[in-house]
The first five atom37 places (N, CA, C, CB, O) and aatype in JSON, in Angstrom:
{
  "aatype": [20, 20, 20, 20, 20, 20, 20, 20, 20, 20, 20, 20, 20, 20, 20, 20, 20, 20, 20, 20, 20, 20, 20, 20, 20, 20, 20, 20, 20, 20, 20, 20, 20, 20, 20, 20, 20, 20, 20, 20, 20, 20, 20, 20, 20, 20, 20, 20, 20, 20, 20, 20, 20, 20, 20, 20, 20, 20, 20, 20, 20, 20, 20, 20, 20, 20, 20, 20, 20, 20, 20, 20, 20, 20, 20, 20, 20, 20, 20, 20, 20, 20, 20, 20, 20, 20, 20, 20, 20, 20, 20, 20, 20, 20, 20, 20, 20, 20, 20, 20, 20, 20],
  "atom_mask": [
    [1, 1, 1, 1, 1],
    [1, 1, 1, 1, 1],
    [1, 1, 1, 1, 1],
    [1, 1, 1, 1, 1],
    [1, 1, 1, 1, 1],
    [1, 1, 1, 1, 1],
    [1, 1, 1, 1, 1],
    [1, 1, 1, 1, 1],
    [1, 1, 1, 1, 1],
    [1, 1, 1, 1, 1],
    [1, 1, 1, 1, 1],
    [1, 1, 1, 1, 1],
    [1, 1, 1, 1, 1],
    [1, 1, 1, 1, 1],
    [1, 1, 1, 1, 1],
    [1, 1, 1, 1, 1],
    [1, 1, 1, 1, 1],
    [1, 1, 1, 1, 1],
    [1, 1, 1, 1, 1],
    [1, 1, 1, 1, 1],
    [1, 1, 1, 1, 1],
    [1, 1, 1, 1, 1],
    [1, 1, 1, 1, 1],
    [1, 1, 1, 1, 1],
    [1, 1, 1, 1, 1],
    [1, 1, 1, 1, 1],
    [1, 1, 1, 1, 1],
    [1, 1, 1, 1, 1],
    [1, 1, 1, 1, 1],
    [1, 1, 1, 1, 1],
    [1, 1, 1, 1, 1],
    [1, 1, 1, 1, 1],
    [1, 1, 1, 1, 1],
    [1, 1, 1, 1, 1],
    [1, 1, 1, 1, 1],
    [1, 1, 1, 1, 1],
    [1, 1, 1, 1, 1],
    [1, 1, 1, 1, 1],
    [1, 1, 1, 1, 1],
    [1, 1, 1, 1, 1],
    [1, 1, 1, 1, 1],
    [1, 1, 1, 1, 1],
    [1, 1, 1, 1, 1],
    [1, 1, 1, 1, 1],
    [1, 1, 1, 1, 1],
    [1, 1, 1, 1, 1],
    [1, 1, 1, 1, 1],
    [1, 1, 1, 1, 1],
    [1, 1, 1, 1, 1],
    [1, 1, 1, 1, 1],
    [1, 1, 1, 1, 1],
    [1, 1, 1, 1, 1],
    [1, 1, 1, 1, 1],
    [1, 1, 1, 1, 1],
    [1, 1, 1, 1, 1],
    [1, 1, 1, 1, 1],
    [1, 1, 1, 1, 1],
    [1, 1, 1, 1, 1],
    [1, 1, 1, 1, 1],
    [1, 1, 1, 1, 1],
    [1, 1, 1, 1, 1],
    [1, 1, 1, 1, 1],
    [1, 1, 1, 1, 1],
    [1, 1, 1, 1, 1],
    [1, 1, 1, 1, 1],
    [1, 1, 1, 1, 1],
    [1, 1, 1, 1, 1],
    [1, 1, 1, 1, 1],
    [1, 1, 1, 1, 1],
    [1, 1, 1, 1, 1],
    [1, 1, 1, 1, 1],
    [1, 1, 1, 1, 1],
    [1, 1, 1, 1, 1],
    [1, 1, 1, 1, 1],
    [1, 1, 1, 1, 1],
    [1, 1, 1, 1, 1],
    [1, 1, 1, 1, 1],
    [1, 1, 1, 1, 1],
    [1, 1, 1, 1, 1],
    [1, 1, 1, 1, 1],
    [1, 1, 1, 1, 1],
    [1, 1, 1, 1, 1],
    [1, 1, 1, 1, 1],
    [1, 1, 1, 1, 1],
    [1, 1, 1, 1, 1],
    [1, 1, 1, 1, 1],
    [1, 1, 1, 1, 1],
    [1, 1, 1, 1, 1],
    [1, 1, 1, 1, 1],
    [1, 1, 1, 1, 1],
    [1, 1, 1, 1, 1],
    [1, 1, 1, 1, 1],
    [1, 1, 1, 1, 1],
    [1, 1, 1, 1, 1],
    [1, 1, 1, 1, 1],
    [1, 1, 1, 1, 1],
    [1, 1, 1, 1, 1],
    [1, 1, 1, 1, 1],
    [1, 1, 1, 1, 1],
    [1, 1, 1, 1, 1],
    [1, 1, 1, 1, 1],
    [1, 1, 1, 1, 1]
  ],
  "atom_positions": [
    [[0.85, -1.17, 0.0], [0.0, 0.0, 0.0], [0.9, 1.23, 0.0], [-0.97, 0.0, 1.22], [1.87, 1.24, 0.76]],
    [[0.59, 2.56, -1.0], [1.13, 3.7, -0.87], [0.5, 4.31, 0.03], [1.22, 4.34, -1.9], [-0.72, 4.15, 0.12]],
    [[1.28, 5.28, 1.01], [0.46, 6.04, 2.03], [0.82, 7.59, 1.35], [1.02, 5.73, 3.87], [0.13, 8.56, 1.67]],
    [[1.68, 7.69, 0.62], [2.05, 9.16, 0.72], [2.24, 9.24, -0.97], [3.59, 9.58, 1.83], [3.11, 8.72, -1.68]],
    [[0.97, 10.19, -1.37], [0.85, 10.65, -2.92], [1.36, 12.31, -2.63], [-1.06, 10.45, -3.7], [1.57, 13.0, -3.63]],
    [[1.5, 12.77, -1.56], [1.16, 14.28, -1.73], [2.24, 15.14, -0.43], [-0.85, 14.51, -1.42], [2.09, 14.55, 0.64]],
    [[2.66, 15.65, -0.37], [3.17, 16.6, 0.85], [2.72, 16.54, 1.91], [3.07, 17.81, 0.74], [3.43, 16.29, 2.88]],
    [[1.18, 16.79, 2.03], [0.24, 16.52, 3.1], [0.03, 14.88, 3.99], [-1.05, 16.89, 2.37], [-0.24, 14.64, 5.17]],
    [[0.33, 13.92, 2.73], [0.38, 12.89, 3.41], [1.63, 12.65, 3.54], [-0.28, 11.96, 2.98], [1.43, 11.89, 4.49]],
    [[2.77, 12.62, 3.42], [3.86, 12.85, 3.78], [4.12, 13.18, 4.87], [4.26, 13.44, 3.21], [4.9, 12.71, 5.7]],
    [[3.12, 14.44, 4.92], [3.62, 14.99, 6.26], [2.98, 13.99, 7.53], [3.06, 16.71, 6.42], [3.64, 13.51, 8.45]],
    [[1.47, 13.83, 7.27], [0.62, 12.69, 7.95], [1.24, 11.2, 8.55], [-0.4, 12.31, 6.86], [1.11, 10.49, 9.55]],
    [[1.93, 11.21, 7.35], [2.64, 9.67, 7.51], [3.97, 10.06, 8.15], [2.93, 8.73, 5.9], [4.75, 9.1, 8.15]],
    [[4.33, 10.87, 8.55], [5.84, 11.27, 9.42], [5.17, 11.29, 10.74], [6.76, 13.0, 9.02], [5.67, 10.79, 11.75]],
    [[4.1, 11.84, 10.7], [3.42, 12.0, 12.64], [2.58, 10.78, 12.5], [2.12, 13.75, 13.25], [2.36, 10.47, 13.67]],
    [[2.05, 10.01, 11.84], [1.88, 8.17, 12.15], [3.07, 7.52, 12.75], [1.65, 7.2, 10.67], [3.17, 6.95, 13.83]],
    [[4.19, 7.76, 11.58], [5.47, 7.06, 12.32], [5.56, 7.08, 13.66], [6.71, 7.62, 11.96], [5.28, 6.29, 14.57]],
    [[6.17, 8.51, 13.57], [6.66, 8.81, 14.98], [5.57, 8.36, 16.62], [6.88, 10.59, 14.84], [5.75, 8.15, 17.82]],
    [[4.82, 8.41, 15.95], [3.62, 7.56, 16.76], [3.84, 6.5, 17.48], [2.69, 7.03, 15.98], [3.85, 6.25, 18.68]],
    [[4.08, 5.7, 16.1], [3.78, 4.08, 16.6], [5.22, 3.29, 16.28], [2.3, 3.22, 15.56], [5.35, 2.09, 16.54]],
    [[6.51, 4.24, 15.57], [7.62, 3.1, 15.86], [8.19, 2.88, 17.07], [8.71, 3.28, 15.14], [8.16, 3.64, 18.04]],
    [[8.69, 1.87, 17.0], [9.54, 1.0, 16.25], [8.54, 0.05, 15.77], [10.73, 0.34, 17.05], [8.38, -0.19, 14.57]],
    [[7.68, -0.64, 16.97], [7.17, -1.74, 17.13], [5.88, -1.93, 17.37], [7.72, -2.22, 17.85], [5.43, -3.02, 17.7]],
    [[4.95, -0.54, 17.19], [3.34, -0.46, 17.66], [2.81, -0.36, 16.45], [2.8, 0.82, 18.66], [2.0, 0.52, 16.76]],
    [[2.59, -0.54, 15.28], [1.65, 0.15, 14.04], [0.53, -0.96, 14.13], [2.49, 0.28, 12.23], [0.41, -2.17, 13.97]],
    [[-0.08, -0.07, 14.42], [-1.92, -1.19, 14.44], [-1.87, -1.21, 12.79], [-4.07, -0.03, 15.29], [-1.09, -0.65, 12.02]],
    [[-3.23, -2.27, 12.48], [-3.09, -3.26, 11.51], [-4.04, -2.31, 10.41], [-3.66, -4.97, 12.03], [-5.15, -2.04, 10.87]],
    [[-3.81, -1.89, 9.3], [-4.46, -1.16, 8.36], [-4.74, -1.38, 7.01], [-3.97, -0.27, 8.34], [-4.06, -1.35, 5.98]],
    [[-6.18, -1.68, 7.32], [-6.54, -2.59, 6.28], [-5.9, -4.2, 5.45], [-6.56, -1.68, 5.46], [-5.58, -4.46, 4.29]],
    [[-5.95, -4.93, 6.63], [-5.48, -6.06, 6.62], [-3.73, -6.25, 6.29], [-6.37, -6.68, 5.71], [-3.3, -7.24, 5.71]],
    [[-2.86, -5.12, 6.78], [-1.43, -5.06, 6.25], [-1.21, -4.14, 7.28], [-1.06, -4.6, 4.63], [-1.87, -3.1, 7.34]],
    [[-0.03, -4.54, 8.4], [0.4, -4.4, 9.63], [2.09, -3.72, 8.8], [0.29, -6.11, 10.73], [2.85, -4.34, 8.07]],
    [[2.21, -2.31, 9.27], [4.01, -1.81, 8.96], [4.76, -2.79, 9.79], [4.56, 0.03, 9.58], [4.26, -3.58, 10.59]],
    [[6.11, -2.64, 9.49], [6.88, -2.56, 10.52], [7.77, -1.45, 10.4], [7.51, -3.7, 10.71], [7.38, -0.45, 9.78]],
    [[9.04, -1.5, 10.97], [9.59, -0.02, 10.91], [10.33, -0.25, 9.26], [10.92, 0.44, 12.48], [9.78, 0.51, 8.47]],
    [[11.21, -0.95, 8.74], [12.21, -0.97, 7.69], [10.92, -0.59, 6.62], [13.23, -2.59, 7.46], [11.3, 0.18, 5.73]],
    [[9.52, -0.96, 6.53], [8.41, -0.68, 5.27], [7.98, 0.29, 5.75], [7.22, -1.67, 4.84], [7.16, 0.8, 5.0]],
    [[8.14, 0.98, 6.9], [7.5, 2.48, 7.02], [8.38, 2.89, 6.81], [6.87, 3.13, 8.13], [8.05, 3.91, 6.2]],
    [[10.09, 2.86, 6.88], [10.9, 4.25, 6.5], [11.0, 4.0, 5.17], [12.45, 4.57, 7.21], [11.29, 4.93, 4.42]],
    [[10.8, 2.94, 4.75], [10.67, 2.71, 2.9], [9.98, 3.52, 2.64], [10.05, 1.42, 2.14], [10.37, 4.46, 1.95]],
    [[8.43, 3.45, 3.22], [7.58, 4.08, 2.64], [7.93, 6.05, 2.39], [6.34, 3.62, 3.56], [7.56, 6.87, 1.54]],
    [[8.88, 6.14, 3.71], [8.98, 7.64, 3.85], [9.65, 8.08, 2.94], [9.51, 8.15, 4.97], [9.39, 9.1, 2.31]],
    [[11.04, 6.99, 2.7], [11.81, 7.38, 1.31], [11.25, 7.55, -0.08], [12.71, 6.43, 1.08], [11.47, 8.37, -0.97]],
    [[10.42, 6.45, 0.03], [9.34, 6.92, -1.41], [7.94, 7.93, -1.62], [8.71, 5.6, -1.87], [7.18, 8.13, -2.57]],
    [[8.03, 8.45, -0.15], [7.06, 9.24, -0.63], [7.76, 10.54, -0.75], [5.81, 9.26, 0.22], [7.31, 11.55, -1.29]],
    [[8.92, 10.41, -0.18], [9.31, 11.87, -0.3], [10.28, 12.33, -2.12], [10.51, 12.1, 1.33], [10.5, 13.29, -2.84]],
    [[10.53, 10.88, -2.04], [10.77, 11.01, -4.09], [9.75, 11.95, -4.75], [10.38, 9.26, -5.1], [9.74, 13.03, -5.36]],
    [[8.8, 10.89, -4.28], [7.27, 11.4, -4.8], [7.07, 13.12, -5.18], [6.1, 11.04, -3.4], [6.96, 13.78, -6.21]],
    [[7.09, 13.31, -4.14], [6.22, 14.93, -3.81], [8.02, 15.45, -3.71], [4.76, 15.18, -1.7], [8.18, 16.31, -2.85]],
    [[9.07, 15.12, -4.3], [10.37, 16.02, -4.18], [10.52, 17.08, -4.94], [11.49, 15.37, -4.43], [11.27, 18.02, -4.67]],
    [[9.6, 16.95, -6.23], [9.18, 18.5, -7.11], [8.57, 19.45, -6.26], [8.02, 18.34, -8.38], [8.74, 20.58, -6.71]],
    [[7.97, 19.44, -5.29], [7.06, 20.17, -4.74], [8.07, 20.92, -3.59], [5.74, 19.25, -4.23], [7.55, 21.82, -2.93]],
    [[9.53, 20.58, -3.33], [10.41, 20.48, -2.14], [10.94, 21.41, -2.66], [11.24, 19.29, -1.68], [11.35, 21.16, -3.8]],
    [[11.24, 23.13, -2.02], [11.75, 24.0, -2.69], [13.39, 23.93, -1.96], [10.82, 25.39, -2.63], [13.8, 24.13, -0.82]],
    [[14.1, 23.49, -3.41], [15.35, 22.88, -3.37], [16.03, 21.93, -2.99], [15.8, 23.32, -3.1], [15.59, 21.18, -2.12]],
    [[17.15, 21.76, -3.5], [18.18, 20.11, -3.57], [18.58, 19.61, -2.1], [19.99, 20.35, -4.49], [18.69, 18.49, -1.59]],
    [[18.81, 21.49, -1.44], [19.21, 21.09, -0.12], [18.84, 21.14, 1.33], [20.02, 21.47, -0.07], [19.42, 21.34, 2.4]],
    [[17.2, 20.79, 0.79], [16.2, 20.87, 1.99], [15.88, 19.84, 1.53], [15.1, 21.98, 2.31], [15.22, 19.3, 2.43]],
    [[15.92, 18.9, 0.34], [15.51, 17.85, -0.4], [16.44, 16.89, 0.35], [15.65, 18.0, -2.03], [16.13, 15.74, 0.7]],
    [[17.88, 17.64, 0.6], [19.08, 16.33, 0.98], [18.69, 16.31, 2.87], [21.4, 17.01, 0.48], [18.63, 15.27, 3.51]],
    [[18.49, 17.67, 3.44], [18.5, 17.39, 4.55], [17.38, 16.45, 5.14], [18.59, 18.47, 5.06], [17.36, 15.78, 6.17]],
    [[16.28, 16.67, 3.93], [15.5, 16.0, 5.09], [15.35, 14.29, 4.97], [13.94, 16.7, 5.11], [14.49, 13.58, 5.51]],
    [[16.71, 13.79, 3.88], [16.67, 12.61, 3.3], [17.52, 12.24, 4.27], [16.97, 12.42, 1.84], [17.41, 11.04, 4.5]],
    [[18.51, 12.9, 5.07], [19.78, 13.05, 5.99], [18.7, 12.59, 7.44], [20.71, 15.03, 5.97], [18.99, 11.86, 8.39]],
    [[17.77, 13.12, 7.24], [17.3, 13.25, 8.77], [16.59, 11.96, 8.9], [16.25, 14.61, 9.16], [16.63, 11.26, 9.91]],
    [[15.79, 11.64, 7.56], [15.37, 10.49, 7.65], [15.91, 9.36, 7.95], [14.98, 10.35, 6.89], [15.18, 8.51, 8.46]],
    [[17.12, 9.1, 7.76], [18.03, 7.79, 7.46], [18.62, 8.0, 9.19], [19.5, 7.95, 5.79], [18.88, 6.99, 9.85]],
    [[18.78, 9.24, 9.71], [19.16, 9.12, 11.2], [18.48, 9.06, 11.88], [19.74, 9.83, 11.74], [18.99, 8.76, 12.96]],
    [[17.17, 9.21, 11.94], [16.01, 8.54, 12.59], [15.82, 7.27, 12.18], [14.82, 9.2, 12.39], [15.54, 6.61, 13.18]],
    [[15.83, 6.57, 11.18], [15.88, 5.22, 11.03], [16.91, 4.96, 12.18], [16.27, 4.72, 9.52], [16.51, 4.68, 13.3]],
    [[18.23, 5.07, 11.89], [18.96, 4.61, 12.38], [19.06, 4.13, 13.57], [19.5, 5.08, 12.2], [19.56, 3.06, 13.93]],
    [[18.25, 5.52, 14.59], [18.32, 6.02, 15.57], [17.71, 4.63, 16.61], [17.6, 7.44, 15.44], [18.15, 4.12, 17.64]],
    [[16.04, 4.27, 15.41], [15.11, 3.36, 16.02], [15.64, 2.17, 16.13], [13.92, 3.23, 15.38], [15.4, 1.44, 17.09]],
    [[16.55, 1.79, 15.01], [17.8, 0.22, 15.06], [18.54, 0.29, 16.11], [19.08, 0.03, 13.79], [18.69, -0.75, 16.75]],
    [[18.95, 1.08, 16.41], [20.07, 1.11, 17.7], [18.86, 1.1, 19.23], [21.33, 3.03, 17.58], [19.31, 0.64, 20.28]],
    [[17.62, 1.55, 19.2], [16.92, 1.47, 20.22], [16.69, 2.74, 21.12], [17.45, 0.52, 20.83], [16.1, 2.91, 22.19]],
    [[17.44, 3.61, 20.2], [17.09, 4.95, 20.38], [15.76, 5.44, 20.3], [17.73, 5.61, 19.59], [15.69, 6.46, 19.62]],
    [[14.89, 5.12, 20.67], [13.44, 5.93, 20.0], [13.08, 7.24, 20.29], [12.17, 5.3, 20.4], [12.31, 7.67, 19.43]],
    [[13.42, 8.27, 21.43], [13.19, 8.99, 21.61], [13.87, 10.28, 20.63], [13.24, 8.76, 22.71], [13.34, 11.37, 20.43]],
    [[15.36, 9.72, 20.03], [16.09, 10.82, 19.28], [15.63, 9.94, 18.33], [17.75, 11.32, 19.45], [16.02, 10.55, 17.34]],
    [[15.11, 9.01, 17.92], [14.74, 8.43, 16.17], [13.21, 9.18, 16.09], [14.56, 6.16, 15.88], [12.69, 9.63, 15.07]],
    [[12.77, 9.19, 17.16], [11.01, 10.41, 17.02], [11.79, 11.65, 16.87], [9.59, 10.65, 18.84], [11.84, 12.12, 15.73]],
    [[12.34, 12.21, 17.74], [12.7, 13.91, 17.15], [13.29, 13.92, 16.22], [13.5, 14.89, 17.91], [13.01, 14.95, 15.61]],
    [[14.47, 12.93, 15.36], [14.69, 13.41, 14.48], [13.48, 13.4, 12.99], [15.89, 12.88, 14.44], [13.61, 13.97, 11.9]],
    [[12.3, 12.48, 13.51], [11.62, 12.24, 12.34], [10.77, 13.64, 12.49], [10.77, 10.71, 12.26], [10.68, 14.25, 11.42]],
    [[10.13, 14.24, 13.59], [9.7, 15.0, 13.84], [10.13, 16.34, 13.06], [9.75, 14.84, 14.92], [9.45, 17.17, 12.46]],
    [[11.76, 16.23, 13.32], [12.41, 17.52, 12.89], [12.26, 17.32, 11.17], [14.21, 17.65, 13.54], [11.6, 18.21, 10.62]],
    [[12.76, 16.31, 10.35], [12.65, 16.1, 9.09], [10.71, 16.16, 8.65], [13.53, 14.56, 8.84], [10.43, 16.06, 7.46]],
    [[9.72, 16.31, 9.55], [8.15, 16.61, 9.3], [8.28, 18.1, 9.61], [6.92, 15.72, 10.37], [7.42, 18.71, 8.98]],
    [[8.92, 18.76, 10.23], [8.95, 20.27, 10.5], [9.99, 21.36, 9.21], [9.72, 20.34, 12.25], [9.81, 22.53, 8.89]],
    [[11.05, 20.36, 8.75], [11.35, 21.19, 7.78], [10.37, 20.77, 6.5], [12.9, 21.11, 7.51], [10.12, 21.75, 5.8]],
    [[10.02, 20.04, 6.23], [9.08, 19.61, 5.29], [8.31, 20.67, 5.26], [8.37, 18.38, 5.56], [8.17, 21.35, 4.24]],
    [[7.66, 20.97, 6.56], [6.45, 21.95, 6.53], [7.19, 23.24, 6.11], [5.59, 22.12, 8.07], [6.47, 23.79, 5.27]],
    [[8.1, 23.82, 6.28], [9.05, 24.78, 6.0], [9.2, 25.05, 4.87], [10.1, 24.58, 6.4], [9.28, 26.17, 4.36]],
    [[9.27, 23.68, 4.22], [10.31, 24.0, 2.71], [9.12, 23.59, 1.62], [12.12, 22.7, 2.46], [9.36, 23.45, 0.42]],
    [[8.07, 23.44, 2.09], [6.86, 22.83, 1.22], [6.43, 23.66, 0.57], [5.76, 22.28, 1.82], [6.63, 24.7, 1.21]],
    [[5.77, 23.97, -0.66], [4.98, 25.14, -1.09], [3.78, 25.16, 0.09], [4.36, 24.95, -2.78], [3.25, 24.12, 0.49]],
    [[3.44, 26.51, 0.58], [2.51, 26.62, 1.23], [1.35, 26.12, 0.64], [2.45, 27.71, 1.58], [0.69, 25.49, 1.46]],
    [[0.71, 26.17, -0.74], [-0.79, 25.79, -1.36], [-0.53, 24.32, -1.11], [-1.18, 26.25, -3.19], [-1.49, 23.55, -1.11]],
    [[0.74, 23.88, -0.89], [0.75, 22.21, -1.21], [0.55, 21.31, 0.24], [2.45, 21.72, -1.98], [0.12, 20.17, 0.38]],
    [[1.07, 22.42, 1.38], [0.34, 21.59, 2.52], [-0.65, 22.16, 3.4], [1.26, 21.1, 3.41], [-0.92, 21.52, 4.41]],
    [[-1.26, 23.28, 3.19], [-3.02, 23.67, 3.94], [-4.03, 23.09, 3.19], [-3.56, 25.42, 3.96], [-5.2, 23.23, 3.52]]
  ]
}
């Protein structure tokens, strides 16, 4: 299942994550995440909607932030693998065209 066509869900699906990783994602529509297919999913949605990302290097940071919040949740870090996902959903909102996420 794709969760993220758009900026908005992008952004949606960054505050799901941070929610329920590493190890909590209730079951949606008969297909349960785990964490390695939710940060997949984050990497591909943010391909997705990366035209919409004003520039290469708000495009790289928040690909930077993603992969250290992954990281963060492998090592058992969850509290700095949520802020950093948090922080990579806050520049998003930053660097987004405004019409593309209200």
């Amino acid at each position: 299942m794709q969760w993220c066509h758009s900026v908005r869900d992008l952004i949606d699906f960054m505050a799901y994550v941070s929610i329920y990783a590493p190890n909590e994602f209730p079951d949606e529509d008969g297909e349960t995440l785990d964490l390695a297919g939710a940060f997949s999913e984050l990497q591909q949605g943010l391909k997705t909607v990366a035209i919409e990302v004003n520039g290469p290097n708000l495009l790289k940071k928040i690909e930077a932030l993603l992969s250290a919040s992954h990281s963060k949740y492998l090592t058992g870090d969850v509290s700095e693998g949520a802020r950093l996902l948090i922080e990579a959903e806050y520049a998003l909102r930053g660097g987004a065209f405004s019409d593309s996420v209200d």
